[in-house]
N, C-alpha and C positions, 0 to 999 in steps of 0.2 A: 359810668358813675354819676356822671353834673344831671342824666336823665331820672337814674334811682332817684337822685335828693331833692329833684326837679316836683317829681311825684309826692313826695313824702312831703314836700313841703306844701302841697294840697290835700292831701288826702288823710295824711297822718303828721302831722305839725307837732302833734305830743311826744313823738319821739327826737323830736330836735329842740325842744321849749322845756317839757319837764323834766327836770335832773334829773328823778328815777325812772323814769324810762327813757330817756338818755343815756345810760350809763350801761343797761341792756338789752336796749332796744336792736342796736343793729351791730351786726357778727360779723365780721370778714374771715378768711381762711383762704392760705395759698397755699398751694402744694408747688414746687416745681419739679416736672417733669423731666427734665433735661436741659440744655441752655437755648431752648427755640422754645419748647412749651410752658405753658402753666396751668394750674387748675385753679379756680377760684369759685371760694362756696360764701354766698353773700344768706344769713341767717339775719332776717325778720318780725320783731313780733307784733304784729299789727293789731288792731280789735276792731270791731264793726259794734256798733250799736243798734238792737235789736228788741223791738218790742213783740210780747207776746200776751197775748190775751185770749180768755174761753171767746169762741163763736158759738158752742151751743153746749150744752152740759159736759159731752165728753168730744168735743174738739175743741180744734185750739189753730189760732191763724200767727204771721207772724210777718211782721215788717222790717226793712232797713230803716232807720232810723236819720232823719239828719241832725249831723255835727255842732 
């Protein structure tokens, strides 16, 4: 978990900073399996910023964008 938010806190800082995607940004889900197991399902909504633009009439190239 302290590595999930390790990450987030570089990569995706808006999901810990702005209250609306704070609020749905990030999902937890436990299942327990029996008193030894568990299942845990960690749900994400990240974004990447991405530019796109014509290369030539009918293509199109497209970048990651930085933050």
């Amino acid at each position: 978990m302290v590595a999930l938010l390790a990450w987030l806190k570089v990569h995706q800082l808006d999901l810990m900073t702005n209250e609306k995607t704070r609020k749905h940004g990030i999902a937890f889900k436990f299942e327990f399996n029996n008193r030894e197991t568990v299942d845990i399902s960690i749900k994400l909504n990240l974004t990447e910023r991405i530019a796109v633009k014509p290369a030539r009439p009918v293509a199109w190239t497209s970048s990651i964008r930085p933050r």
